[in-house]
C-alpha positions as CSV (number, residue, x, y, z in Angstrom):
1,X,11.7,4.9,-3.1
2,X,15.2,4.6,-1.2
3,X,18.1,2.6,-3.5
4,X,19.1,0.3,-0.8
5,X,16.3,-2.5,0.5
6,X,17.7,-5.7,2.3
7,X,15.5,-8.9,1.8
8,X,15.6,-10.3,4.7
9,X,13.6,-14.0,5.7
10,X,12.4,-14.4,9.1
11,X,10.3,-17.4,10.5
12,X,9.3,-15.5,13.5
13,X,8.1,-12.1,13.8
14,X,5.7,-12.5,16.3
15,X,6.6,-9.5,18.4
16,X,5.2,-7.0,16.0
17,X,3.4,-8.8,12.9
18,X,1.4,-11.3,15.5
19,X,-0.8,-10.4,17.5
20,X,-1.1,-7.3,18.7
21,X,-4.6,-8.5,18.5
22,X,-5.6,-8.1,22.0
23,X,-5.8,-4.3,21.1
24,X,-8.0,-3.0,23.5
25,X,-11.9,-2.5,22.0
26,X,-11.8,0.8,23.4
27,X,-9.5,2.1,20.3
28,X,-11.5,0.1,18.0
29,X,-13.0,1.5,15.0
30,X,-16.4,0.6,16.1
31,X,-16.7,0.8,19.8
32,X,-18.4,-2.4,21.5
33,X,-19.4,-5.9,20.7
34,X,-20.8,-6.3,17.2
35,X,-23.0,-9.1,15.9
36,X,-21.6,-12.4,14.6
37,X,-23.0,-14.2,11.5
38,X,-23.7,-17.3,11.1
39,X,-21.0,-19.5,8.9
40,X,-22.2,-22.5,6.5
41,X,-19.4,-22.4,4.0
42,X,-15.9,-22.3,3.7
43,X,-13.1,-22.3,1.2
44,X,-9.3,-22.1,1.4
45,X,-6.8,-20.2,-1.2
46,X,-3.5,-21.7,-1.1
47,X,0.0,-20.1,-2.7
48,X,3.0,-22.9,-1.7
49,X,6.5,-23.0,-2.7
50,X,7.4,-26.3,-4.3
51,X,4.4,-27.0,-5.8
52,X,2.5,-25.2,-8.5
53,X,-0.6,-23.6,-6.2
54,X,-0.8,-20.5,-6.9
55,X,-4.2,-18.9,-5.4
56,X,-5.5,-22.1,-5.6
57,X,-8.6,-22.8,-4.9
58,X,-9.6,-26.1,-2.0
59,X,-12.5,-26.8,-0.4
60,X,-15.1,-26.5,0.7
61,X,-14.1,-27.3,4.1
62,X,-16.4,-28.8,6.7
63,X,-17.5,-27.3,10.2
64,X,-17.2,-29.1,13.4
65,X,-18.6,-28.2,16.6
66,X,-15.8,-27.1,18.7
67,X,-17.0,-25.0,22.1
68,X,-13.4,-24.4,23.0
69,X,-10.3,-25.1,21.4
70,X,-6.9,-26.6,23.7
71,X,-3.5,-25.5,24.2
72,X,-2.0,-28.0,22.0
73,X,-4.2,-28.1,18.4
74,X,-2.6,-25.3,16.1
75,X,-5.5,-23.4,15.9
76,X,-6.2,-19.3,14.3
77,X,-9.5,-18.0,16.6
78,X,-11.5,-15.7,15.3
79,X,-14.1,-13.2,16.8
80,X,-15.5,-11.1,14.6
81,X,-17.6,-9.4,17.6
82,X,-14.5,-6.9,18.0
83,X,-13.5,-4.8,14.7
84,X,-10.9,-2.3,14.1
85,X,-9.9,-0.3,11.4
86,X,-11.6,-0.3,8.5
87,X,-9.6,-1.2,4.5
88,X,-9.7,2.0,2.1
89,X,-8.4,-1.3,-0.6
90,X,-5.0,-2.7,-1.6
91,X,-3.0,-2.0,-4.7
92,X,0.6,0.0,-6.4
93,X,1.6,2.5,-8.0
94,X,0.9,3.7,-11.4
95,X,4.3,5.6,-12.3
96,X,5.5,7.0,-15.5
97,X,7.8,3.8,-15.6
98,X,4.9,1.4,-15.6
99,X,2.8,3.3,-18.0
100,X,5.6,3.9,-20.3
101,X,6.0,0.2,-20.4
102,X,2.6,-1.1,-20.5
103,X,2.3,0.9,-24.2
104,X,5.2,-0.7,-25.6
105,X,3.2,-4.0,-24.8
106,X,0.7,-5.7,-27.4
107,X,-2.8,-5.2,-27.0
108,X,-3.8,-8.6,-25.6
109,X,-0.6,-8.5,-22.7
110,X,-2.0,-4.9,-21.8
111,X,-5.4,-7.2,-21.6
112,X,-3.7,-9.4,-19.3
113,X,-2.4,-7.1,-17.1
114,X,-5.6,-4.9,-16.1
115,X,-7.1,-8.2,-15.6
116,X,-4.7,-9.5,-13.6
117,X,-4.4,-6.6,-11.7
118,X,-8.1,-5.4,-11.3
119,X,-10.1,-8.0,-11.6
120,X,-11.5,-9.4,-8.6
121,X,-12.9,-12.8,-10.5
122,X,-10.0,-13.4,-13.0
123,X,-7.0,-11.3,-10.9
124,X,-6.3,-9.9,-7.7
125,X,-8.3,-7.4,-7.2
126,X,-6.4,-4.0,-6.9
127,X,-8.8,-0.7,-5.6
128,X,-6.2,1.8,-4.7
129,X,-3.6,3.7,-6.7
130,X,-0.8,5.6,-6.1
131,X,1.1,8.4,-8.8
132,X,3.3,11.1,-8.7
133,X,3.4,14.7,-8.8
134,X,6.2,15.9,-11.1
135,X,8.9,13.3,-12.0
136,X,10.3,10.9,-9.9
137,X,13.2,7.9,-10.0
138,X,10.4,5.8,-12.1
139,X,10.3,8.2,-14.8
140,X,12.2,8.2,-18.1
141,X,13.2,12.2,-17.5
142,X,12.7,15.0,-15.2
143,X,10.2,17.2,-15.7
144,X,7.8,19.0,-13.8
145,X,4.2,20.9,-14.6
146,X,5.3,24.5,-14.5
147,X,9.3,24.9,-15.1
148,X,8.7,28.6,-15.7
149,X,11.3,30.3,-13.4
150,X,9.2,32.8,-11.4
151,X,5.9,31.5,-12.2
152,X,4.5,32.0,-8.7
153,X,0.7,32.5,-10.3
154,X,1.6,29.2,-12.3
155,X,0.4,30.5,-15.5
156,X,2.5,28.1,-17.2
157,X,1.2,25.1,-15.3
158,X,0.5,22.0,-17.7
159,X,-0.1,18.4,-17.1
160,X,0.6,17.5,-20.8
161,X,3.1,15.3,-20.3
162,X,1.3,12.9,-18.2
163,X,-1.7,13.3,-20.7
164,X,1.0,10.9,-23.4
165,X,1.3,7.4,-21.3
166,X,0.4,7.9,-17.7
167,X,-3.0,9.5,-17.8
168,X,-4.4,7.0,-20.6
169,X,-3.0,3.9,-18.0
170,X,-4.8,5.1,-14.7
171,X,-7.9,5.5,-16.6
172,X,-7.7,2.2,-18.2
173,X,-7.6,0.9,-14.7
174,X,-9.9,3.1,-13.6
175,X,-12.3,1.2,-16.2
176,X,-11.1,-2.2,-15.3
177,X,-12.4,-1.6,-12.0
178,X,-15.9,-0.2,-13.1
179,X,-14.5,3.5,-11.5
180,X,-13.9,1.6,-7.8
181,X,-9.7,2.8,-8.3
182,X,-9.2,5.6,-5.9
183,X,-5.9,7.4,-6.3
184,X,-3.4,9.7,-4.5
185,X,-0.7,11.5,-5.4
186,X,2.6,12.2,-4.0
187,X,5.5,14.7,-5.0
188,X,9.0,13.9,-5.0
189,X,10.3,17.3,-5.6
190,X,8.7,21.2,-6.1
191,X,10.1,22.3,-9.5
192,X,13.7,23.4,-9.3
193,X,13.0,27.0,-9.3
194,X,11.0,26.4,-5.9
195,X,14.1,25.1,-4.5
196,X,17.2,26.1,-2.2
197,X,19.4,23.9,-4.7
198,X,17.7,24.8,-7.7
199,X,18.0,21.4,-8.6
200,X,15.0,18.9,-8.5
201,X,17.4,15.8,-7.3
202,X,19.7,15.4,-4.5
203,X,17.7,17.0,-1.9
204,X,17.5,20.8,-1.4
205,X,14.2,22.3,0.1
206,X,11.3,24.2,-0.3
207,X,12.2,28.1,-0.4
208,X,9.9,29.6,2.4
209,X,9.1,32.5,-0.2
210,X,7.5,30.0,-2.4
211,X,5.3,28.1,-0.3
212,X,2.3,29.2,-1.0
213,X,3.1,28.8,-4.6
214,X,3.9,25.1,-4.1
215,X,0.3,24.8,-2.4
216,X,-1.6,26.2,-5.3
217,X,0.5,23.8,-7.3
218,X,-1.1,21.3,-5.5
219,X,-4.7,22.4,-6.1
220,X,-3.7,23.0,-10.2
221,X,-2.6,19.3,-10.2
222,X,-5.9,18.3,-8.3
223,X,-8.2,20.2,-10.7
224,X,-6.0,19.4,-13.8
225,X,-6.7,15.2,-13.0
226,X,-10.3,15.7,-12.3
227,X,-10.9,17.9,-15.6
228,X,-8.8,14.7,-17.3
229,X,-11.5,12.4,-15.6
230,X,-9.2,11.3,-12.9
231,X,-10.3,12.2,-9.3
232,X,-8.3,12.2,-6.5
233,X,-8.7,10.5,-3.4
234,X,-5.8,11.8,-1.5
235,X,-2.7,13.1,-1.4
236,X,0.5,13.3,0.7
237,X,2.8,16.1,1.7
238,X,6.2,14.8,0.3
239,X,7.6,11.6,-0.7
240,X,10.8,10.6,1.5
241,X,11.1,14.1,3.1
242,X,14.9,12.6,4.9
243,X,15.9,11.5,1.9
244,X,18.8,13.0,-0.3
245,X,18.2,11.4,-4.0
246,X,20.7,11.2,-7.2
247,X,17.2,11.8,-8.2
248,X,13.7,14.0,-7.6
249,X,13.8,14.7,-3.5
250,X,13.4,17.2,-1.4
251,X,14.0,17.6,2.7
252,X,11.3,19.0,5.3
253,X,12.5,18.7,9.4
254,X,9.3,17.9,10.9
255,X,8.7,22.2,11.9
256,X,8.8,23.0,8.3
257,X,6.4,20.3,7.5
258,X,4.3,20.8,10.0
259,X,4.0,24.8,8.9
260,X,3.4,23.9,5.2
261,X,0.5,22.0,6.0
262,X,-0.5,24.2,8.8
263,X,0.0,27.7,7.0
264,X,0.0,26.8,3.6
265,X,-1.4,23.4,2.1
266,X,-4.4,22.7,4.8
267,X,-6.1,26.0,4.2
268,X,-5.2,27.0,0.7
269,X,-7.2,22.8,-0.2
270,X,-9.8,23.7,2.0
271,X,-10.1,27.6,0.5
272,X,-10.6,25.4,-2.9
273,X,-13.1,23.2,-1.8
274,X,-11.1,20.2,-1.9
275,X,-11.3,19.4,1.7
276,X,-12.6,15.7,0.3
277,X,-9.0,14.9,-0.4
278,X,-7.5,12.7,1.9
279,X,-4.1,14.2,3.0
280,X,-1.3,12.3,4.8
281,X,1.7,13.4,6.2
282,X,5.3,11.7,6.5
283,X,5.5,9.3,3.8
284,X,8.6,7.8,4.9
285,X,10.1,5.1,7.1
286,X,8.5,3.4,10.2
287,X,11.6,4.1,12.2
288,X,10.5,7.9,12.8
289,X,6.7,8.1,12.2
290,X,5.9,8.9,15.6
291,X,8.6,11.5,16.5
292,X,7.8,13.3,13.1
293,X,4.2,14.0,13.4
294,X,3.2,14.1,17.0
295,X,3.4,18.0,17.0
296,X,0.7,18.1,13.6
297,X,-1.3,15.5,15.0
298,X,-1.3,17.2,18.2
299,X,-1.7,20.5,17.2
300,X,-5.7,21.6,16.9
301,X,-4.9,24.3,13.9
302,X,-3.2,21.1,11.9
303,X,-5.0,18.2,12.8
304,X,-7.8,19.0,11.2
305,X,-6.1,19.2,7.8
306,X,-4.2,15.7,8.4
307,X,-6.7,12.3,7.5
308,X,-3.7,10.3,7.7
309,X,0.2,9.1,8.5
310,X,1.7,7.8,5.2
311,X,4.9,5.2,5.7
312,X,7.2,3.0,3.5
313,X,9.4,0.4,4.6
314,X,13.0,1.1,3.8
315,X,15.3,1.6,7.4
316,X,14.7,-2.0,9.4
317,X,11.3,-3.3,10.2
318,X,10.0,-1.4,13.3
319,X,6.8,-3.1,12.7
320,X,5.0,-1.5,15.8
321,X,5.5,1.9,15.1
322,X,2.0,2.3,13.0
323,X,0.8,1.1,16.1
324,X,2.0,3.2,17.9
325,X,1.2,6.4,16.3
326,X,-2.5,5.0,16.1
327,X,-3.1,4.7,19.5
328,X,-1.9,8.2,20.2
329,X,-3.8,9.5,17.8
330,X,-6.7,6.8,16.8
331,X,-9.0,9.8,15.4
332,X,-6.2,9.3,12.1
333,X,-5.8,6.8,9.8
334,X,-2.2,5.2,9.5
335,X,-1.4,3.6,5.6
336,X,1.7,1.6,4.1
337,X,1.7,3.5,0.9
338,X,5.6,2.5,-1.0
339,X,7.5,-0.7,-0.8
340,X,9.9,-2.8,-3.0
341,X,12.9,-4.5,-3.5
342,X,16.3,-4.1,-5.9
343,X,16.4,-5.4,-8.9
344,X,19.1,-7.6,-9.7
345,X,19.1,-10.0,-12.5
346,X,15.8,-12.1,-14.0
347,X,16.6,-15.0,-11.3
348,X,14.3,-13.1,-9.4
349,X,11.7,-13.9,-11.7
350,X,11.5,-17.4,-9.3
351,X,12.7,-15.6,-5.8
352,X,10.4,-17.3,-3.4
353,X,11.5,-14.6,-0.9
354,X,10.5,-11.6,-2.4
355,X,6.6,-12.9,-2.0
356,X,7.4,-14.0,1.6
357,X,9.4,-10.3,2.3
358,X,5.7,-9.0,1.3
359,X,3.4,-10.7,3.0
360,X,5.7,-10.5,6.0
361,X,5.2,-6.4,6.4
362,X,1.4,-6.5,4.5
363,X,0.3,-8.9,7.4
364,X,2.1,-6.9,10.5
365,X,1.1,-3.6,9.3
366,X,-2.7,-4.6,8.9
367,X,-2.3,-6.0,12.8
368,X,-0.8,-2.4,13.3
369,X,-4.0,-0.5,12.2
370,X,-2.8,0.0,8.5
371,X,-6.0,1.0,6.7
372,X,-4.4,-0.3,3.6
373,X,-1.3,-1.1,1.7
374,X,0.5,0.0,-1.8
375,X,3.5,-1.5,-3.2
376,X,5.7,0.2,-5.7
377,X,5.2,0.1,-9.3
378,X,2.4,-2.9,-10.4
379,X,4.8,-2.8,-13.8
380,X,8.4,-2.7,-14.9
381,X,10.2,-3.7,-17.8
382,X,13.0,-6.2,-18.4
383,X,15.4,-3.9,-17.1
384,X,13.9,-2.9,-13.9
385,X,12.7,0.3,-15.9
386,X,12.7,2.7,-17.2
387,X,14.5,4.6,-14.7
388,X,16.1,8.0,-15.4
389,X,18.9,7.0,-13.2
390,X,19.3,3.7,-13.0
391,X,17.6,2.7,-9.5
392,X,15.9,-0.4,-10.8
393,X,13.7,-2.3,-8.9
394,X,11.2,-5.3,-8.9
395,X,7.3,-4.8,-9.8
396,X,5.2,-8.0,-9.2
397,X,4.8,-8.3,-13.0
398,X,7.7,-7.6,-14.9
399,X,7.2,-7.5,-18.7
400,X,10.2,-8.8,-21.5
401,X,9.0,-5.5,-23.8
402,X,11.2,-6.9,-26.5
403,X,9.2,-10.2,-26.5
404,X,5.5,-9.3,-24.7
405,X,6.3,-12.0,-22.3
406,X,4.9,-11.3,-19.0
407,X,6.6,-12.8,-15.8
408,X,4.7,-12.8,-12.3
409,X,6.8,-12.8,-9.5
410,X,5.8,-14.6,-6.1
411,X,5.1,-11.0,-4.5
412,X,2.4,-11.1,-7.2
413,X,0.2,-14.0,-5.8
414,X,1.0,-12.9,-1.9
415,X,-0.4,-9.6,-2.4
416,X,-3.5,-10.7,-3.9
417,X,-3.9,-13.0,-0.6
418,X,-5.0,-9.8,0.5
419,X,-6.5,-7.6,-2.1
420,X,-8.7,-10.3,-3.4
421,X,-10.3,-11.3,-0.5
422,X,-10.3,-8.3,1.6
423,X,-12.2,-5.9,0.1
424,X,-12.7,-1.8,0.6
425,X,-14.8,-1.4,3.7
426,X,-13.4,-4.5,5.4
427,X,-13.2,-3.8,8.9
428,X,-10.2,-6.1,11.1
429,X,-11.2,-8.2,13.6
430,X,-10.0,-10.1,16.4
431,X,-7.5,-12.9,15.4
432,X,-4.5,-14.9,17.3
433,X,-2.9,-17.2,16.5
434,X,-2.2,-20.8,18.8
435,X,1.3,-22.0,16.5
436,X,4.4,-19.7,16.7
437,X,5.0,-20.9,12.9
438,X,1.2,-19.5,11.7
439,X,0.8,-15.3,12.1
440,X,-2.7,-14.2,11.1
441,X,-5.0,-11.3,10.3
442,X,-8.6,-11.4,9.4
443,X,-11.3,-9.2,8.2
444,X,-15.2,-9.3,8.0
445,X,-16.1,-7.7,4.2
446,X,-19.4,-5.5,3.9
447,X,-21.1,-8.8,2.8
448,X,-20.3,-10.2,6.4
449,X,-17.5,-13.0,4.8
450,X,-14.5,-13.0,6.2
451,X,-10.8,-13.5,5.1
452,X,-8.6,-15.0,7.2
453,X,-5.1,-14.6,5.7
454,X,-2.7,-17.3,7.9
455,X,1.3,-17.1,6.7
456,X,3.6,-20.0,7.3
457,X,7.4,-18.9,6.3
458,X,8.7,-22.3,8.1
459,X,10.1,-25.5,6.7
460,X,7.3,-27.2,8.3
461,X,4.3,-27.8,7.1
462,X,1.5,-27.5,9.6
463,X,-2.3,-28.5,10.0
464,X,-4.4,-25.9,11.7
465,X,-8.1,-25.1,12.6
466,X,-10.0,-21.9,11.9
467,X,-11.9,-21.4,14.8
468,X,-14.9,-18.7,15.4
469,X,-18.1,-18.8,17.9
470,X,-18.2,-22.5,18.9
471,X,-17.0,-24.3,15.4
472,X,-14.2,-24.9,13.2
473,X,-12.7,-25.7,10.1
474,X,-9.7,-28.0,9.3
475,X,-7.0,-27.2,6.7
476,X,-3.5,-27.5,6.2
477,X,-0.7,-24.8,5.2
478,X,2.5,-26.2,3.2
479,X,6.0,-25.1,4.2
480,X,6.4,-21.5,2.7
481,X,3.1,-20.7,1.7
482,X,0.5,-18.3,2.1
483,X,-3.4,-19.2,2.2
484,X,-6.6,-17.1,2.6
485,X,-9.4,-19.2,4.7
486,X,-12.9,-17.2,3.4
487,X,-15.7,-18.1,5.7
488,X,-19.1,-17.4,4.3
């Protein structure tokens, strides 16, 4: 993660987060006119500030015949005829930090918290995972799985250490979710010995001499997870490769990147049968996503490696970006995989904004083609920990690992607007939006429901219509709330 992240409220972002969703059906994941089922029900989940909803359940609402809605009735239309992208799931990352603290809990909050998390009855439903390679910022030390100077055959390679706390957590999530968790992985650094700085933090890069060392490392961590019951769905390249740390980091210009995975990476996963694994590129900032992988994407010897662009949220908002690197290249997937926020002091326990800062990029980066999205780490102590060196940061639970006490931020219920009811295999569909104050996205799930997830970050509250293939459904959206509008 990068140490400095604004908060920042808008009421509009229109421009980007709204509506993009004239997207021509040519680019569409499924080419043409699909289909559209027949509605009879319809509930509405509402999170508000000022009051005490929180995923709260109203309804059911009642269909009116409406041919045609008017210029003037706030209104979010629907067709789910046109689809796009289709969800890989929703979910965070499970880091040293937030294992490390989940085992100093008692057994009934660690209860609480893969329910919350992975449940999609009781919680919010969480179906993708992220972890790292080696150490990172969220770790309580740095270590890495072969620091063996000169171990280029990485004899010494071990993942014992993430066998104590971090192993045992994923696959207690994995359970919670019946094995539906996929996972990736992302390194922050090569160990230090693979390194022009011989240092894991504050930048430094990959030695040319040890690349394909660092690529075999890659396939050992693989094998090593799936040996410890913990398969892989993907993987990307580098975590932050611009970004000079105090702590685990290391720098790639876009030609170095693009030879690794080229040269190195792309053939020595495929050579080891492990062309399954989803691999993304970039990892970084919106700002730059295009300009740092046209030349892979482009290339035919690397594009074949590449499933994906991987991007955080750290340098300003540039929420069309992902947009734009999709329609270039809209044989790739584009996903928000990091995001989070400082942590400051436990009045941010009650930060309205925090949720609102979330839902803001979740909701403009699904109308820019994101085929998912992970926040940071689901779990953090009191102090905004552990952290090696002392970047703390927010988690949408926090936990008091003196007392047990569990505290559920606002991001916490905004997320699971999402996660909870859009589901993995959801495909996007064609959504605007009538009231500058209301920005939507909706999806149709494989059991042909679909979620309509309508933001209001105003002072106003507003009434609106859901409207799709000649009828409609009435509900209203407090000032500063969130609310998910399932059609069945």
């Amino acid at each position: 993660m990068t140490l400095i992240c604004t908060k920042r409220r808008r009421i509009f972002f229109a421009a980007a987060a709204s509506l993009t969703l004239s997207l021509s059906a040519a680019h569409a994941k499924n080419d043409g006119k699909q289909d559209s089922p027949a509605f009879t029900q319809a509930m509405v989940y509402t999170t508000a500030r000022d009051t005490g909803e929180r995923l709260h359940a109203g309804g059911p609402l009642k269909f009116e015949d409406l041919p045609q809605s008017d210029e003037w009735t706030p209104c979010i239309l629907l067709d789910p005829t046109r689809r796009f992208q289709t969800i890989v799931g929703f979910g965070g990352a499970l880091t040293d930090s937030s294992a490390e603290t989940f085992y100093k809990l008692p057994a009934d909050k660690q209860a609480e918290i893969l329910s919350a998390y992975f449940s999609v009855d009781k919680g919010i439903g969480y179906s993708l995972g992220r972890t790292n390679i080696n150490s990172c910022d969220f770790s309580s030390d740095t270590y890495s799985c072969d620091d063996v100077a000169g171990d280029v055959k990485l004899a010494h390679f071990s993942i014992d250490h993430d066998l104590k706390y971090k192993i045992p957590f994923i696959k207690v999530a994995m359970a919670a979710t019946n094995g539906q968790l996929k996972m990736f992985a992302s390194p922050w650094s090569p160990p230090a010995w693979m390194k022009t700085n011989n240092d894991m933090s504050h930048g430094g890069a990959l030695r040319p001499e040890d690349r394909q060392p660092w690529a075999d490392f890659y396939v050992r961590f693989v094998d090593a997870y799936r040996k410890a019951d913990v398969p892989m769905w993907g993987l990307t390249v580098q975590n932050e490769e611009m970004a000079v740390q105090s702590w685990e980091s290391c720098i790639y210009t876009a030609k170095e990147e693009h030879e690794f995975v080229r040269d190195y990476l792309g053939p020595t996963l495929k050579k080891n049968k492990m062309s399954d694994v989803k691999l993304m590129v970039w990892d970084h900032n919106r700002g730059l996503m295009y300009q740092r992988v046209q030349d892979m994407l482009s290339d035919p010897k690397t594009a074949p490696y590449i499933w994906g662009t991987a991007y955080h949220w750290y340098t300003g908002d540039h929420f069309e970006n992902p947009g734009v690197v999709h329609d270039a290249f809209p044989d790739k997937a584009v996903l928000f995989t990091e995001g989070t926020l400082n942590y400051y002091n436990t009045g941010q326990y009650t930060d309205w904004s925090i949720g609102e800062h979330y839902a803001q990029n979740e909701l403009s980066d699904l109308n820019q083609w994101s085929a998912g999205w992970t926040d940071w780490n689901i779990l953090l102590d009191e102090r905004g920990g552990p952290n090696h060196v002392n970047n703390f940061c927010c988690a949408p639970i926090m936990a008091d690992t003196k007392t047990g006490e569990l505290h559920y931020l606002s991001s916490y219920y905004y997320l699971g607007h999402f996660s909870k009811f859009i589901r993995p295999g959801a495909q996007r569909i064609a959504c605007s939006s009538t009231e500058d104050g209301l920005v939507a996205t909706a999806f149709v799930n494989p059991d042909n429901s679909v979620a309509t997830v309508v933001l209001n970050l105003t002072d106003k509250p507003r009434d609106y219509k859901v409207w799709i293939a000649g009828k409609a459904v009435s509900t209203h959206s407090p000032a500063h709330s969130i609310e998910t509008v399932v059609l069945k």
